[in-house]
C-alpha positions as CSV (number, residue, x, y, z in Angstrom):
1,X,12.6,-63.1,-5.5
2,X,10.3,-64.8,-7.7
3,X,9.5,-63.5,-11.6
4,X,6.1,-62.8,-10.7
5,X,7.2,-60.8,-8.0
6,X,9.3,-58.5,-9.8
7,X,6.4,-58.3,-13.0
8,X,4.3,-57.3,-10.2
9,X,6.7,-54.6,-8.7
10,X,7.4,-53.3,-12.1
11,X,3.3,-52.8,-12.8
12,X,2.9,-51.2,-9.6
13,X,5.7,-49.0,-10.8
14,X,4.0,-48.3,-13.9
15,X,0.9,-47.8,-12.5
16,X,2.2,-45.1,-9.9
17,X,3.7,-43.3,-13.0
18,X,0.4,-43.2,-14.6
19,X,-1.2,-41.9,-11.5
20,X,1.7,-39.3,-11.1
21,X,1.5,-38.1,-14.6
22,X,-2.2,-37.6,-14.3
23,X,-1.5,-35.8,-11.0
24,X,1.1,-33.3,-13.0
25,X,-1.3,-33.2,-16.2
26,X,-4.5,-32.5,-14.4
27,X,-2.5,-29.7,-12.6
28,X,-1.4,-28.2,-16.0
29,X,-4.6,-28.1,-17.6
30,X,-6.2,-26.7,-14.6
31,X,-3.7,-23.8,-14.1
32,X,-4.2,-23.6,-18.1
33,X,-7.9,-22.9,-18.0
34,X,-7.7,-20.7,-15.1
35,X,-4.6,-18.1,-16.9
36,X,-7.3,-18.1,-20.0
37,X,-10.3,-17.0,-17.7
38,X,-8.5,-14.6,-15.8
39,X,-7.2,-13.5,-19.5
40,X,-10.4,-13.6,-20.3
41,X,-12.0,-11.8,-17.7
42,X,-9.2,-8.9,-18.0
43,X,-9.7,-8.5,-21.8
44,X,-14.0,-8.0,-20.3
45,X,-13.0,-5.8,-17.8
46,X,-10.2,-3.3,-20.3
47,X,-12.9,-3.2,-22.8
48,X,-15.9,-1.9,-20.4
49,X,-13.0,0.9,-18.6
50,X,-12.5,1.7,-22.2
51,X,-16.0,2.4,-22.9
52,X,-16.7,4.2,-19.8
53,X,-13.6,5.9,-20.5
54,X,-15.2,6.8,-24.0
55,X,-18.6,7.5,-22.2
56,X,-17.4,10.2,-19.6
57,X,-14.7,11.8,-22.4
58,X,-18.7,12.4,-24.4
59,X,-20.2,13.6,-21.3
60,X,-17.5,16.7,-20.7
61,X,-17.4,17.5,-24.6
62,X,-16.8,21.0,-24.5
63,X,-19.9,23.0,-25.5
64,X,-19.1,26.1,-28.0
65,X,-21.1,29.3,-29.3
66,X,-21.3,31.5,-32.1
67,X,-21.3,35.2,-31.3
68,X,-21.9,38.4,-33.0
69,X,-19.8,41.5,-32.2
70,X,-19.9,44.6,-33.9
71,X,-19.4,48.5,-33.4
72,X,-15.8,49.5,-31.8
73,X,-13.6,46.9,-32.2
74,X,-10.8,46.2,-34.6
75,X,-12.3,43.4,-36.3
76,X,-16.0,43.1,-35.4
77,X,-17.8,39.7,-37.3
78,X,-19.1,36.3,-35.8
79,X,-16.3,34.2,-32.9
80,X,-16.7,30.9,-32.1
81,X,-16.5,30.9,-28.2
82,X,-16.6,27.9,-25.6
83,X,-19.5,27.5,-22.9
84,X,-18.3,29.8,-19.9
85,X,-16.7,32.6,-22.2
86,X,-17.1,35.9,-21.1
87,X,-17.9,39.3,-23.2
88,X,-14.4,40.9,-22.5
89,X,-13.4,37.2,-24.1
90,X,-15.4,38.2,-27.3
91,X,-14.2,41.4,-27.6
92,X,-10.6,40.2,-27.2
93,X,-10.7,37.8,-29.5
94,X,-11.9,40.6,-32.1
95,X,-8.6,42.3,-32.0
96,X,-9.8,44.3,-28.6
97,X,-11.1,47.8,-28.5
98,X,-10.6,50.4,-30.5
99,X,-9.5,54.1,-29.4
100,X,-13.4,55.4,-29.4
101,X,-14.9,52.3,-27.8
102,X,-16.9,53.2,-24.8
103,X,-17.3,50.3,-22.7
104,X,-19.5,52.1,-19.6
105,X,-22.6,50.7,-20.6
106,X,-21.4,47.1,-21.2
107,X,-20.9,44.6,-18.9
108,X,-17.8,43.3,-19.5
109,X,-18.0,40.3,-17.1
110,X,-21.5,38.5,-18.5
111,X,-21.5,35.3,-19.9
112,X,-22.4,34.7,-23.6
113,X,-24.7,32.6,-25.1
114,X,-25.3,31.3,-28.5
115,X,-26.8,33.2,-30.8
116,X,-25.7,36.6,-28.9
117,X,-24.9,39.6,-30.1
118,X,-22.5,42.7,-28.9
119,X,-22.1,45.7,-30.2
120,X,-19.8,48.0,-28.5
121,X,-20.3,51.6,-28.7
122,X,-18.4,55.0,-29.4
123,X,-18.1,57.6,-26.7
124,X,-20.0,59.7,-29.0
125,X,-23.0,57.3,-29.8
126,X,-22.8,56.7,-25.5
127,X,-23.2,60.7,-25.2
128,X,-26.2,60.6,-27.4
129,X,-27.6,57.5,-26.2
130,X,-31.2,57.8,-26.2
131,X,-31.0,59.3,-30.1
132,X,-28.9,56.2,-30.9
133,X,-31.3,53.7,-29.2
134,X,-34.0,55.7,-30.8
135,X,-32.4,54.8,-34.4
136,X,-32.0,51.5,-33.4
137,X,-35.4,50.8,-32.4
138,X,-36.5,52.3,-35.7
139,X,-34.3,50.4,-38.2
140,X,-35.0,46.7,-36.6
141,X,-39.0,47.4,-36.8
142,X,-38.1,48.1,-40.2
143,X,-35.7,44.6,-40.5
144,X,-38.4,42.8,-38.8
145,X,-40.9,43.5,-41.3
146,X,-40.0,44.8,-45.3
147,X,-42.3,45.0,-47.6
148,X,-44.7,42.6,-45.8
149,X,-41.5,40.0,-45.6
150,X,-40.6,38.7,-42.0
151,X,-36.7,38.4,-41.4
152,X,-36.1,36.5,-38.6
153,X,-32.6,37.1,-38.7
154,X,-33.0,40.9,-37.6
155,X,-31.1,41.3,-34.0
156,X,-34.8,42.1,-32.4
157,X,-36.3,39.1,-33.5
158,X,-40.4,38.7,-32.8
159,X,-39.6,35.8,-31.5
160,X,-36.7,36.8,-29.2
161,X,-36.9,39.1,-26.0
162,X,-34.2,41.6,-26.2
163,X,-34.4,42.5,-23.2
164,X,-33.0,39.2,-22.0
165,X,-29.6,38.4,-21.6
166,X,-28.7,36.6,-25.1
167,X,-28.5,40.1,-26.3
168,X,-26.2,43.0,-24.7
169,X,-27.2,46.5,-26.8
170,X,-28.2,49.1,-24.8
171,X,-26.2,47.5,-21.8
172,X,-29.0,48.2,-19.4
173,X,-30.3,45.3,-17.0
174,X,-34.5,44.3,-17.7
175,X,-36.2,44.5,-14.2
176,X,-38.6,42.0,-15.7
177,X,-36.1,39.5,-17.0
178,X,-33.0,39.8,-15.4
179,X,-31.9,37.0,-13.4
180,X,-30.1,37.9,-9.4
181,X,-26.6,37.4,-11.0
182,X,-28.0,40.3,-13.9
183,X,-30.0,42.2,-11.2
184,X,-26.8,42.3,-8.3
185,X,-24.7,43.8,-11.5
186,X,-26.5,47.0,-10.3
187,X,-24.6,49.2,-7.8
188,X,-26.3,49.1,-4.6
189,X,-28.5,46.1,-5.3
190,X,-26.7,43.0,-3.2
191,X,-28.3,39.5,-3.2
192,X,-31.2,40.6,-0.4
193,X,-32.6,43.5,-2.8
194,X,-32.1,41.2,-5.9
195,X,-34.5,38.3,-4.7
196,X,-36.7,41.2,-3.6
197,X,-37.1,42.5,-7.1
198,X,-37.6,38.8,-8.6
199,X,-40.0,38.6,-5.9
200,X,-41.9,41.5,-6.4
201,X,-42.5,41.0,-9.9
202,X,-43.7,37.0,-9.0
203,X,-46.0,38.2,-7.3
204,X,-47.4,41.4,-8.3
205,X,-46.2,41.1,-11.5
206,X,-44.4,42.6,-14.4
207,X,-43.1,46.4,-14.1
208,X,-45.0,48.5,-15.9
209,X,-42.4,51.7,-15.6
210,X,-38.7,51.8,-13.9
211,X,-40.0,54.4,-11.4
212,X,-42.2,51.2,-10.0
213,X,-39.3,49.8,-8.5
214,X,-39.5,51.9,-5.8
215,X,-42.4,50.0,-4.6
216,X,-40.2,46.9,-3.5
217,X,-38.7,46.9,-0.3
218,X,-35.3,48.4,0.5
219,X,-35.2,50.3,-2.6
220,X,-35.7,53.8,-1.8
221,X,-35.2,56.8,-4.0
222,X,-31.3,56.9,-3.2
223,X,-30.8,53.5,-4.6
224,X,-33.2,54.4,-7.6
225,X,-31.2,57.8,-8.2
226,X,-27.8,55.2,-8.3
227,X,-29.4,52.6,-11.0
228,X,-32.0,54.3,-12.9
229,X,-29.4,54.9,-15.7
230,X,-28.3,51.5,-16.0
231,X,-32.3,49.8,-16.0
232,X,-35.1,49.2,-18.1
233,X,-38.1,47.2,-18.4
């Protein structure tokens, strides 16, 4: 074996060495690069579930009202309530009833809305119920307009329809604004008789008396008789 044969065995050597380590190097930087993009591309991905995350959490914010209840209950004043509440919620949360609450002319199960106000009456103010609405009637003209000075904060606002259901006083349903949930409140009045009201009053329009409602299909003078207590228009 010659000395140039072994100087050229020895480069060859070297040379595959070189080629190997380049091999083994490439392979590390590759496997480098690709761990920092996946990295990457998780720390992308974490941030946009996070804000999605963030995005739906601000969608279902729950939603809350201010409510006014007054008359019989053990500590009438102004609740905070969330969306969904009930009355009987309201009136609960004001210490409940007291011993001469009346509760027949209330419905008990409707939904509040902001701004609404409940006043819960005595069995005596129930008994003389047209004398107390009378009263009523007369003292929020008088709130509506003193001395020449508007308050809009008066309970019969001239901008508010109190015979809608953002306000529960007399505890009777409007034929004119009560909606099929409101209208099928009414004993005797299902779903079929309710869109017949709302119907009627499309298309003729509003009622102009209580007795009228007699004029829309299926309510005859037994029905009327049952609800005429509990309606107005």
């Amino acid at each position: 074996m010659t000395f140039t044969y072994r100087h050229k065995k020895e480069i060859i050597l070297v040379c595959l060495g070189l080629v190997l380590l380049l091999v083994i190097g490439s392979i590390f930087l590759y496997k480098s690069y690709n761990t920092k993009d996946k990295e990457e591309e998780n720390i992308v991905l974490n941030a946009k579930k996070t804000t999605k995350k963030n995005e739906e959490e601000d969608a279902t914010e729950d939603v809350y009202y201010q409510v006014d209840i007054k008359g019989e209950v053990i500590n009438p004043g102004i609740y905070t309530v969330k969306e969904g509440s009930r009355v009987i919620d309201v009136i609960r949360l004001a210490g409940d009833l007291t011993e001469n609450a009346d509760t027949s002319v209330l419905n008990l199960s409707k939904k509040v809305k902001d701004e609404m106000v409940i006043i819960v009456y005595s069995y005596q103010e129930v008994e003389n119920f047209t004398e107390t609405l009378e009263k009523e009637e007369i003292e929020q003209e008088a709130c509506l307009n003193q001395n020449g000075i508007e308050n809009n904060a008066c309970i019969k606002d001239s901008d508010v329809d109190t015979n809608s259901s953002s306000v529960v006083i007399s505890g009777k349903v409007s034929l004119n604004t009560a909606t099929i949930d409101e209208l099928m409140t009414l004993p005797g009045i299902g779903e079929a008789k309710a869109e017949a009201i709302i119907k009627y009053r499309e298309e003729v329009g509003a009622f102009q008396s209580i007795e009228e409602l007699k004029e829309v299909s299926g309510i005859g003078d037994a029905i009327f008789d049952q609800i005429k207590e509990n309606i107005t228009i």
